[in-house]
C-alpha positions, 0 to 999 in steps of 0.5 A: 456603467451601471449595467455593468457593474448590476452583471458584474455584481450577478456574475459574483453572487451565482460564483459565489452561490455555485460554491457554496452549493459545492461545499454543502454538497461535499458535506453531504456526502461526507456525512453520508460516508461517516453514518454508512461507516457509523452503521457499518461498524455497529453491525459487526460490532454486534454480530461477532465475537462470543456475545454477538447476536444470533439473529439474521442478518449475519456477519460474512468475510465480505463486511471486511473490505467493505469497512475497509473501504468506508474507513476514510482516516487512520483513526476509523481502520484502527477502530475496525481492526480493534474488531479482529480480536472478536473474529479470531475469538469466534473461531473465524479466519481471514481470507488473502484477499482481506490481507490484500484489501486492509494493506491497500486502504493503509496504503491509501490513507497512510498508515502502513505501521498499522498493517505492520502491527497487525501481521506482527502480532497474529495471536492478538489478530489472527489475520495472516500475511499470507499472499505475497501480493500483500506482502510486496505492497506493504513494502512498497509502503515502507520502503521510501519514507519509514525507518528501515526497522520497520522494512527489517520487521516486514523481511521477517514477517516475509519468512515467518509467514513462509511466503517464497523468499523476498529474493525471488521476487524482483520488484521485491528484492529491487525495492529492499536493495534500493532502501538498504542502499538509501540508508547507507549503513554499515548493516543495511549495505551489507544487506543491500550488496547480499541481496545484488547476485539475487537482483542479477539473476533475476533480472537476468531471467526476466525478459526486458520488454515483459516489464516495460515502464507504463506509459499512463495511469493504469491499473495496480499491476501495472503500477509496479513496473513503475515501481521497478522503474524508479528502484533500480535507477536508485540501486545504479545510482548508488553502485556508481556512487560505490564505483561498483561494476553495475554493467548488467543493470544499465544495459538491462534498464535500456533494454528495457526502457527503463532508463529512458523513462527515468530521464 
């Protein structure tokens, strides 16, 4: 018994140093993570803007994403946009792909209003919304548990920055119909029933079997036929809820696979 209770009690200690070996470990990186951002920052901090440092190495478009991606809370890409002012004050542009990156990191750490602050004010920033590929993930962001203002504002944003028009896009015009639908006012149903012919026609052009549900985790592209899945099984639900005809969505979301996915 006492043999047992020695392994026993041996059994414990290595438990419970693994774990601490753990927790230390995931300190260190954490630390390691927040001086790479720490340097990361300072050095562009110093290298744009009408003071910044005339010596080599220099700032390049690429230190973006990169700050982007070290930025591991809201609060840290608030830091790193506060730097756009600088870029723009050096005469400096922002490529699509910088647009793209910055509304996939707010996507991931949950602040697309900063995106949103961001386009809204070009003249502060100067970064433009200029891909619709940026532009259709900023409103998958939105569109699900943010006022519908905020939705509205991205729509103009849509025209202002003449990106080609939200309802020639499905997933697009799939997921603003389907938040119109959700917030069920007298405005929003008005904008969800006007957007309906476009959503027709364009499932109507799009062949099913083209943008079946994925049936694993998969790359981004992917992921928004899941997103396509998922709004228009809420766009039936809520004409059936109105008693509209919707005969044309459910024999498109069968052929699809679409419907099958959603049981």
């Amino acid at each position: 018994m006492f043999a047992e209770g020695t392994s026993q009690l041996k059994e414990q200690s290595t438990t419970s140093q693994a774990s601490t070996s753990s927790a230390d470990a995931g300190a260190a990186r954490k630390e390691a993570r927040l001086k790479r951002f720490s340097d990361a920052y300072q050095f562009a901090s110093e290298r744009i803007g009408r003071n910044a440092l005339q010596r080599p190495p220099y700032a390049r478009h690429t230190m973006w994403r990169n700050l982007f991606m070290l930025a591991s809370t809201k609060e840290q890409l608030e830091q790193v946009v506060e730097l756009f002012p600088k870029w723009r004050d050096a005469g400096k542009h922002f490529s699509p792909e910088d647009a793209e990156a910055l509304v996939r990191r707010c996507e991931e750490l949950d602040c697309p209003k900063l995106a949103l602050q961001v386009f809204g004010d070009h003249p502060k920033y100067g970064m433009d919304l200029s891909s619709a590929k940026a532009a259709r993930h900023l409103l998958h962001s939105l569109h699900q548990s943010h006022p519908l203002e905020d939705t509205m504002l991205l729509v103009a944003l849509w025209n202002i920055y003449k990106l080609p028009p939200i309802s020639s896009d499905l997933i697009s015009c799939a997921m603003l119909t389907s938040t119109c639908f959700k917030h069920g006012s007298q405005e929003s149903l008005l904008i969800a029933n006007e957007m309906l012919p476009h959503l027709q026609k364009l499932l109507a052009e799009t062949a099913p079997t083209s943008v079946q549900y994925p049936e694993r985790r998969v790359a981004q592209p992917e992921k928004e036929k899941a997103w396509l899945t998922w709004t228009l099984t809420k766009i039936q639900k809520a004409l059936s809820k109105q008693g509209a005809e919707h005969e044309w969505l459910t024999r498109w979301r069968q052929d699809s696979g679409h419907a099958a996915a959603a049981e």
